[in-house]
VEXNURO-862971 format. One record per residue (C-alpha): x, y, z. Coordinates in steps of 0.5 Angstrom, whole numbers, padded with zeros to 4 digits, always signed. Last residue first. Layout:
XYZ/...
//
This chain:
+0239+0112+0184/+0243+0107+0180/+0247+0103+0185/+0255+0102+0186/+0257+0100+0193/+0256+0092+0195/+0256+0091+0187/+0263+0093+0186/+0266+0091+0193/+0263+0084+0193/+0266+0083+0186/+0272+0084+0188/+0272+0080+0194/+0269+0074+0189/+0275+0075+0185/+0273+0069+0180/+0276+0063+0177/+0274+0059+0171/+0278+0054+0168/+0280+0054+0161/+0279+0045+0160/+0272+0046+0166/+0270+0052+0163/+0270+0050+0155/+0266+0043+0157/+0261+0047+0160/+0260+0051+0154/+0260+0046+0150/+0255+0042+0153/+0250+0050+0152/+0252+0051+0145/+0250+0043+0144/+0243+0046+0148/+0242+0052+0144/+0242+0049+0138/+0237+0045+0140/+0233+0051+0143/+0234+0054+0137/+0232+0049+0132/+0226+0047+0137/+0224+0056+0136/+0225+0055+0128/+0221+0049+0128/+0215+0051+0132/+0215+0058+0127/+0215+0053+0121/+0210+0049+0123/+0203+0050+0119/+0207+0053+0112/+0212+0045+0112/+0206+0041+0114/+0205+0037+0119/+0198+0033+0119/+0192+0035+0123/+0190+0033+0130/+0182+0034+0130/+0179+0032+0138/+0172+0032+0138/+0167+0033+0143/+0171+0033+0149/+0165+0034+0155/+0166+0038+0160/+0165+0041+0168/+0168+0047+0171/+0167+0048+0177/+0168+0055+0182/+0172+0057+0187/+0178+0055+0186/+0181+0061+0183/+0175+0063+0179/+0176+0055+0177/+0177+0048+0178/+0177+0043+0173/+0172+0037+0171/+0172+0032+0165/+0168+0028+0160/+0170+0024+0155/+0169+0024+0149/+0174+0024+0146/+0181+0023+0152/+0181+0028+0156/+0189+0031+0158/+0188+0036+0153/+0181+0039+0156/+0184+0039+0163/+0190+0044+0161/+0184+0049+0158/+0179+0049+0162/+0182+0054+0167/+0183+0059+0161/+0176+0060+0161/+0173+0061+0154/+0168+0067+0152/+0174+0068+0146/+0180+0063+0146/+0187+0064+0149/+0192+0060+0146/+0197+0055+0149/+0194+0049+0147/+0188+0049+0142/+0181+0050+0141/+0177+0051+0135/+0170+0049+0138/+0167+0052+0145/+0160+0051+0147/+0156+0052+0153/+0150+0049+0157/+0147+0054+0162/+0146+0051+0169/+0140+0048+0172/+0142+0040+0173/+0137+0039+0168/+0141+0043+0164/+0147+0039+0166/+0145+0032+0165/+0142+0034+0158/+0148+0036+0154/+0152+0032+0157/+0147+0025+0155/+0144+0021+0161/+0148+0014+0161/+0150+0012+0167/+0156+0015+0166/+0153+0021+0164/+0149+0021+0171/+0156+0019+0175/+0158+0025+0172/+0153+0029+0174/+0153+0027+0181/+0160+0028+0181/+0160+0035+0179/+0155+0036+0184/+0159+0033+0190/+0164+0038+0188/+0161+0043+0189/+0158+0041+0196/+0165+0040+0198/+0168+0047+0195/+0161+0051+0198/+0162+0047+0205/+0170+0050+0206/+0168+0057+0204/+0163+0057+0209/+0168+0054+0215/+0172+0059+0212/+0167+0065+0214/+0165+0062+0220/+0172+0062+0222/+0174+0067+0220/+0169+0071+0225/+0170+0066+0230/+0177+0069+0231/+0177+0072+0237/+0172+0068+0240/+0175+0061+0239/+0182+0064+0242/+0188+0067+0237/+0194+0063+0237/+0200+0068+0238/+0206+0071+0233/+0210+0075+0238/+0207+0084+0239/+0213+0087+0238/+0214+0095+0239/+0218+0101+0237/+0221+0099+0231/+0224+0105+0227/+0224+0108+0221/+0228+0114+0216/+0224+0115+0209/+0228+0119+0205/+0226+0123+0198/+0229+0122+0192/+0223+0125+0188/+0220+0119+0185/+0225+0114+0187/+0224+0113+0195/+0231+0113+0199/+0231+0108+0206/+0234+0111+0212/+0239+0106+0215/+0237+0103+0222/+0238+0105+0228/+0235+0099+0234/+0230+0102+0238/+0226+0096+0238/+0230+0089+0234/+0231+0089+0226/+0230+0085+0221/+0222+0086+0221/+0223+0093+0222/+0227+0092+0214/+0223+0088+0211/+0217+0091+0212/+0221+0100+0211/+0224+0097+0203/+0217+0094+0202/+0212+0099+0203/+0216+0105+0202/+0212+0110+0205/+0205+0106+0208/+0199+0109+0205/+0192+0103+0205/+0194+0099+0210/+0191+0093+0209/+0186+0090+0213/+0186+0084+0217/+0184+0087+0223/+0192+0088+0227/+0192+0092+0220/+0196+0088+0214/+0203+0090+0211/+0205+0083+0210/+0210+0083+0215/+0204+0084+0220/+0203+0092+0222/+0202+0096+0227/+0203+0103+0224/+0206+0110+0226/+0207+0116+0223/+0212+0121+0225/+0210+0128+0223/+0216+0134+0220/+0216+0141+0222/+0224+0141+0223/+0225+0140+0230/+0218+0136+0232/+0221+0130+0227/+0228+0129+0230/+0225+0129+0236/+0220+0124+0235/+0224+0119+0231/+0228+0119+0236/+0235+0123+0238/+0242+0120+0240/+0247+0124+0237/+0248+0121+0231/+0240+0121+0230/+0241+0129+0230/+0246+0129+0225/+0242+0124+0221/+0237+0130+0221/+0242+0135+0218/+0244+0131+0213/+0238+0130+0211/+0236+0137+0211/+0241+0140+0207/+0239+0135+0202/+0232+0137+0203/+0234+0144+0201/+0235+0143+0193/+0228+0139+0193/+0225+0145+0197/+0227+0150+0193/+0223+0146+0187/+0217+0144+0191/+0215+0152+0193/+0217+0153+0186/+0211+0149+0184/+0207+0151+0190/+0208+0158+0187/+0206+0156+0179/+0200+0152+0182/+0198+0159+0186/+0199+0164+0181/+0196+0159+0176/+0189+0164+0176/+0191+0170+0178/+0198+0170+0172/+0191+0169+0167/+0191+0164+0163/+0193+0164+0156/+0189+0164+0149/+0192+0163+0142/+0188+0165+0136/+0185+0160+0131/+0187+0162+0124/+0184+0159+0118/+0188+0158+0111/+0195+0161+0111/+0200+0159+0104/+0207+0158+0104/+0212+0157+0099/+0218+0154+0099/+0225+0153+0096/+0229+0147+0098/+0229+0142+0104/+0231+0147+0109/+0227+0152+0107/+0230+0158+0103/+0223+0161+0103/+0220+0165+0096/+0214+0170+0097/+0209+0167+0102/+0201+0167+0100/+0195+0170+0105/+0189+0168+0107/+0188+0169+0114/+0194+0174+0115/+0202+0172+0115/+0208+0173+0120/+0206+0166+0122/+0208+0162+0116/+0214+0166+0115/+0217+0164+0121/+0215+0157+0121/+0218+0156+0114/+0224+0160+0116/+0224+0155+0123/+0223+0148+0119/+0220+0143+0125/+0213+0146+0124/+0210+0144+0130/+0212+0149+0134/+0207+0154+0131/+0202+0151+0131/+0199+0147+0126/+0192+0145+0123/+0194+0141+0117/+0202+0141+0114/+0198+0140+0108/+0201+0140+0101/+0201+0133+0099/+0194+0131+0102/+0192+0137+0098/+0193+0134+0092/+0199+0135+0087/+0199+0135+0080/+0205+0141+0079/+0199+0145+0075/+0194+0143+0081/+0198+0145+0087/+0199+0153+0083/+0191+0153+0082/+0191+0152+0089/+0196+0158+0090/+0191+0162+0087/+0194+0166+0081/+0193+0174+0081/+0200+0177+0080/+0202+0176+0086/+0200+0169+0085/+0204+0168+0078/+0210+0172+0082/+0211+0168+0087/+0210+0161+0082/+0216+0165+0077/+0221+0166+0083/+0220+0158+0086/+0221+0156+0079/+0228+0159+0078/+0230+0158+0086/+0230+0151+0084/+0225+0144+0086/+0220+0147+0088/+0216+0145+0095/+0209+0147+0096/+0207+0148+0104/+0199+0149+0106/+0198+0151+0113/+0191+0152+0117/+0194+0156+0123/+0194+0154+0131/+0196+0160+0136/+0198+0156+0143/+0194+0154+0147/+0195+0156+0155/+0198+0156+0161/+0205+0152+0159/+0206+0157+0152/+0207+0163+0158/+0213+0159+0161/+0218+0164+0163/+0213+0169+0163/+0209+0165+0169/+0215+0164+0172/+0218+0171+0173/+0211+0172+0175/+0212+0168+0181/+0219+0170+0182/+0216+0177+0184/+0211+0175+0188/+0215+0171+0193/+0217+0166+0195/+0219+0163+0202/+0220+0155+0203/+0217+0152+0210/+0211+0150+0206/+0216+0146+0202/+0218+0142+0207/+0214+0136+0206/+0212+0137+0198/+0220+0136+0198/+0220+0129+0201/+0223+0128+0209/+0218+0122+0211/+0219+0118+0219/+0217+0113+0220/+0215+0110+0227/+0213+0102+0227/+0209+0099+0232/+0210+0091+0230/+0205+0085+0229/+0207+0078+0229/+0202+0073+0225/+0195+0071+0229/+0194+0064+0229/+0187+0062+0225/+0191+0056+0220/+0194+0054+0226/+0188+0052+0229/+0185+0048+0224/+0182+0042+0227/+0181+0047+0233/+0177+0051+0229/+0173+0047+0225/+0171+0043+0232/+0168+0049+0235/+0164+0051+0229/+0161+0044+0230/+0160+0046+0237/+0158+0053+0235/+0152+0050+0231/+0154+0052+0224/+0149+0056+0219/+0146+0053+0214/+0149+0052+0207/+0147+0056+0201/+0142+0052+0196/+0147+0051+0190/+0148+0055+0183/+0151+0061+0187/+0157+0058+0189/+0159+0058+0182/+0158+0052+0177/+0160+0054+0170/+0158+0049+0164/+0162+0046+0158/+0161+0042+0151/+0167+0041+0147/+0171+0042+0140/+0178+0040+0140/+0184+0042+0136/+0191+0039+0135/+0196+0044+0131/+0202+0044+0137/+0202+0037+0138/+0201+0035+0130/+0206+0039+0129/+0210+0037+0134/+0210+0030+0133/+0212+0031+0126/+0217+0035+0127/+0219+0030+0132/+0220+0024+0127/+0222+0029+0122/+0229+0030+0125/+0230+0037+0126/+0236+0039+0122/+0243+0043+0126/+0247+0047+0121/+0250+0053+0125/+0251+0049+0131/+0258+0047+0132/+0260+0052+0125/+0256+0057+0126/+0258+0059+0134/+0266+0059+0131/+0264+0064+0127/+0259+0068+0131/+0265+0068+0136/+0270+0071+0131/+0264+0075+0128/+0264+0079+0137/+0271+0079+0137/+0272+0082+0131/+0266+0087+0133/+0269+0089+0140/+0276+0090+0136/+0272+0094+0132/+0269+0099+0137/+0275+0099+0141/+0280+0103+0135/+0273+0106+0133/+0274+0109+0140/+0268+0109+0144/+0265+0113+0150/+0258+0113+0149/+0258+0120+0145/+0265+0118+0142/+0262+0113+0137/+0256+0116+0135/+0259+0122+0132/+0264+0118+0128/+0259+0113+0125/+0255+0120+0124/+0261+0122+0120/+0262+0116+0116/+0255+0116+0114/+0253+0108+0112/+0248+0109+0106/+0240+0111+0108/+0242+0117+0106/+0239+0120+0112/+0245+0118+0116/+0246+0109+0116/+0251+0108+0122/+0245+0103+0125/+0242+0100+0119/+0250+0096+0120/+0253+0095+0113/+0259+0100+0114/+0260+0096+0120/+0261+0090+0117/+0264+0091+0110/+0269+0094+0114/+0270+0088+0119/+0270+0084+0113/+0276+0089+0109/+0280+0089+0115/+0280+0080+0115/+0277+0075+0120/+0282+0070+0124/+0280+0063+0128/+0286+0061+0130/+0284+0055+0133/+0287+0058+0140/+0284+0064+0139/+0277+0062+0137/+0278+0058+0145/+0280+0064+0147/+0274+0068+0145/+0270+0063+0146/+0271+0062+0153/+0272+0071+0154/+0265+0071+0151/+0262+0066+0156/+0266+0069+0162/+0262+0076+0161/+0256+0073+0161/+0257+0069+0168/+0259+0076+0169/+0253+0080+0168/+0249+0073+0171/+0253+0074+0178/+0252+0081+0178/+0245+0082+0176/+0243+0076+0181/+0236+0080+0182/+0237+0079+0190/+0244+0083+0188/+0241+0089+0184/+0235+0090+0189/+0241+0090+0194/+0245+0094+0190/+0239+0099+0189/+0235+0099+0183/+0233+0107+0181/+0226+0107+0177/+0222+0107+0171/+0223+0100+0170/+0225+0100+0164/+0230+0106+0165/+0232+0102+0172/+0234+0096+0168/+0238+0100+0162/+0242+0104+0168/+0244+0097+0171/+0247+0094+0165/+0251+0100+0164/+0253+0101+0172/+0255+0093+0171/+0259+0094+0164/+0263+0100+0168/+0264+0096+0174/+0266+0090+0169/+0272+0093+0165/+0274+0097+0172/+0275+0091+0176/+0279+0088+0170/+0276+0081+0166/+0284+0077+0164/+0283+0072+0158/+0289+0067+0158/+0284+0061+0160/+0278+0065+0164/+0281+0069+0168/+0276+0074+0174/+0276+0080+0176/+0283+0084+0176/+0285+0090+0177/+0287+0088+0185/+0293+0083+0183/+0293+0076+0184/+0296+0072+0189/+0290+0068+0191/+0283+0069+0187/+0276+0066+0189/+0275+0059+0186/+0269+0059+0181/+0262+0061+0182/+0259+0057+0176/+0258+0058+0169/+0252+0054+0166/+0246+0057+0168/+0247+0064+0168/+0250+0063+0161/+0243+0061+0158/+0243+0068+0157/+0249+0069+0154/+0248+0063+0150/+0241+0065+0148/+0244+0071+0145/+0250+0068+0141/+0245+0062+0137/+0239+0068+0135/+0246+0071+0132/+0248+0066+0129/+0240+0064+0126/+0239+0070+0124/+0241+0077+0125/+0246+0082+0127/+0244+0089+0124/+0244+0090+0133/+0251+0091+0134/+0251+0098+0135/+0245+0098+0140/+0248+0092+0143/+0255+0095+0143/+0252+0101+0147/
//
């Protein structure tokens, strides 16, 4: 929330606070865990207290805008593995530092600022464009704030801006470095280039077994098999039990006329919309078209053009004001509204073409609108239902029993950790992937594990380890057909790099670039304007590094497509411009900050170790052990 009401806070302060807060997971560490203390409270820093209920309500905050970005629910293990917890925290201790710290130098800001702030934040601004007090308002109590909390966070919040500014408001990059950077970030080359691929090369002969044999035993472990696991899983979602839900006709029609608009097209209209400033000259146009005036002549007099007028071919939800849509769809082909009391002022209407809705028949989506319905009852079942399976495996019951009881299946898969068939393959479908892996390669045969829940439809996935097969080392004859291949491999990326050197060595001696590489039968291509960092057309990105690490005129070679190819080049020209104000601005901007960010960093350091952080580690457990986002 504060982000979001905070947001008209920019430049260089504001860039500052939000590095610091980020930087924040760096700086702080896990402190002492608390002795004596009471159970509300978190973690101290100076003579600032962070309450349990404080930070569990920031925490679910912060996991609520994770799971909506990731469109996703995050679990508390999810959550852990990520170091929210821990990272949130640190933030909150580097706010409570400086906000002691503000308070120890006085530092103080007046009503009337707080108030010019608030009222100059674009996100309290109506329709106006000016500060709405009544929106304000609004605003506040729908995401749970007084306006008395809300403006103590704000004068917290300009305190720290403040005394950020003054440590690291007004650092100058010195002019030496500007200039290195300048010419580092603006230098540009110009180069020859050729792509050699497998394909360039005459393939190898195939091995004697003997010479395969060796390759095999020099690089034994690098064919061993991986531990593979039976694994029973067992998926409850609504789609699996929605064929055991009972509907009927009736509720199947009742959807359908509930929903007519979802199984069709609306009825659209060519609408024209003129606006008048008054009810009197509103009045005096109606009466003008009635009496034989046509609307466009109307539009014309009032020095309008279509493109003012046209609402374009819309249906009737499309227009946001319900008089105006009212009054536009009650009309004929080609008729003209009397006067309108819009929203917006008087209105009048006029109808250009009509293009007629159409909706399917009940028969042709009775069986998508029964299925749906089918899904729906058994979402609000399956809940019933987990319970009920969780009963079963309380008392005993397998996989298999629990599932033959309420018309489920159990799939079973032998898997590596990676999800990979005993072949190699990848097994295509495997529910909760990640979550069921980790889990079975953690636990022991039969051992009961906690079901996992999916997020796309709150299903469960409950399984269990039937068998494990150890890590092995494969005999020559199991995996000859690896081998074989890897011994491929291996001969294409020697012989490879033996051509790249062939055609340095060529260069060296005095063949020209262009012509050792078309002799060598590969195409000769051109890249010029290159520059670090930036994607060039037609470029392999897997030059670039290689080519500003040789110097002018020299030539170099890179490895590419993943290892598989060589890329071979000659730097042509290299061009390092000079620095320029307009060249070099955003560079600077980005260096400032991050030195401003160091100084605030060293600060920040220096901050715990004189206030002293400690934590309530126990506390935190229970908060981040317990809740989750689903």
């Amino acid at each position: 929330m504060l982000e979001t009401l905070r947001k008209s806070a920019s430049g260089i302060v504001a860039k500052i606070l939000m590095g610091l807060l980020i930087l924040s997971f760096a700086v702080w560490g896990i402190a002492d865990v608390f002795r004596g203390f009471g159970s509300q409270t978190l973690a101290t820093i100076g003579d600032t207290e962070i309450t349990v209920p404080e930070f569990r309500q920031l925490y679910q905050e912060r996991l609520q805008q994770i799971s909506q970005q990731l469109k996703r629910g995050i679990t508390p293990d999810q959550a852990r593995a990520f170091g929210i917890p821990d990272q949130l925290l640190n933030e909150q201790l580097a706010e409570a530092a400086l906000n002691d710290q503000a308070k120890a130098l006085g530092l103080a800001l007046s009503d009337e600022e707080i108030a010019r702030r608030v009222q100059s934040n674009p996100a309290f601004h109506g329709p106006s464009g000016s500060f709405d007090p009544a929106y304000f308002n609004q605003l506040l109590r729908s995401n749970g704030f007084t306006e008395a909390r809300f403006v103590a966070a704000e004068r917290a919040l300009a305190l720290r801006q403040q005394l950020i500014q003054s440590l690291g408001g007004g650092i100058e990059v010195p002019a030496v470095l500007k200039g290195a950077l300048a010419r580092y970030e603006g230098e540009e080359r110009s180069v020859n280039y050729a792509m050699l691929t497998p394909a360039s090369l005459a393939a190898p002969a195939d091995p004697s077994d003997e010479e395969l044999r060796k390759f095999f035993d020099e690089r034994k472990v690098a064919f061993r098999a991986p531990e593979y696991r039976k694994i029973g899983v067992l998926v409850l979602t609504p789609e699996a039990l929605a064929a055991s839900e009972a509907v009927s006709d009736a509720e199947v029609k009742a959807a359908y006329d509930a929903n007519l608009s979802t199984y069709g097209t609306p009825e659209k209209r060519v609408v024209q919309q003129l606006v008048f400033p008054n009810e009197e000259e509103a009045k005096a146009a109606a009466d003008r078209i009635k009496s034989g005036t046509a609307f466009a002549d109307i539009v014309a007099e009032r020095k309008l053009s279509a493109k003012d007028v046209d609402l374009g071919d819309v249906s009737r939800a499309d227009i946001i004001d319900r008089q105006v849509a009212d009054a536009a769809f009650s009309l004929p082909a080609n008729g003209t509204s009397d006067v309108i009391a819009g929203r917006f002022g008087p209105v009048i209407v006029h109808i250009g073409a009509i293009t007629p809705g159409s909706v399917q028949p009940l028969e042709e989506v009775a069986p998508a609108i029964k299925a749906a319905l089918q899904v729906n009852a058994a979402r609000r079942a399956m809940l019933a239902t987990y319970d009920k399976i969780e009963d079963e495996r309380a008392g005993g019951a397998q996989l298999a029993e629990v599932a033959g009881k309420f018309g489920l299946t159990v799939q079973n898969f032998d898997t590596s950790v990676q999800g990979q068939a005993p072949d190699g393959s990848a097994i295509a479908s495997f529910p909760a992937r990640s979550d069921v892996l980790r889990g079975a390669f953690a636990t022991a045969v039969g051992e009961e594990n906690e079901p996992v829940q999916l997020p796309q439809n709150g299903g469960y996935v409950w399984y269990q380890v039937d068998e494990i097969t150890p890590p092995r080392d494969r005999s020559f004859e199991e995996a000859r057909a690896q081998v074989l291949e890897r011994w491929k491999q291996d001969q294409a990326a020697q012989a490879l790099d033996k051509k790249v050197e062939e055609i340095k060595a060529k260069i060296a001696a005095g063949t020209p670039f262009d012509q050792a590489v078309t002799a060598a039968g590969l195409e000769l291509r051109a890249a010029n304007g290159l520059r670090r960092g930036r994607t060039a057309d037609g470029v392999p990105q897997d030059i670039m590094a290689a080519v500003f690490e040789t110097p002018e005129g020299g030539v170099g070679s890179a490895l590419a497509e993943g290892g598989d190819s060589r890329l071979l080049f000659q730097v042509l020209r290299a061009v390092v411009p000079a620095a320029t104000a307009a060249t070099d601005e955003k560079l600077l901007s980005d260096l400032r900050t991050s030195m401003e960010n160091d100084l605030m960093t060293e600060y920040l350091v220096e901050l715990q170790s004189r206030l002293g952080a400690r934590i309530n580690r126990a506390a935190l457990d229970q908060i981040v052990g317990t809740d989750a986002v689903n």
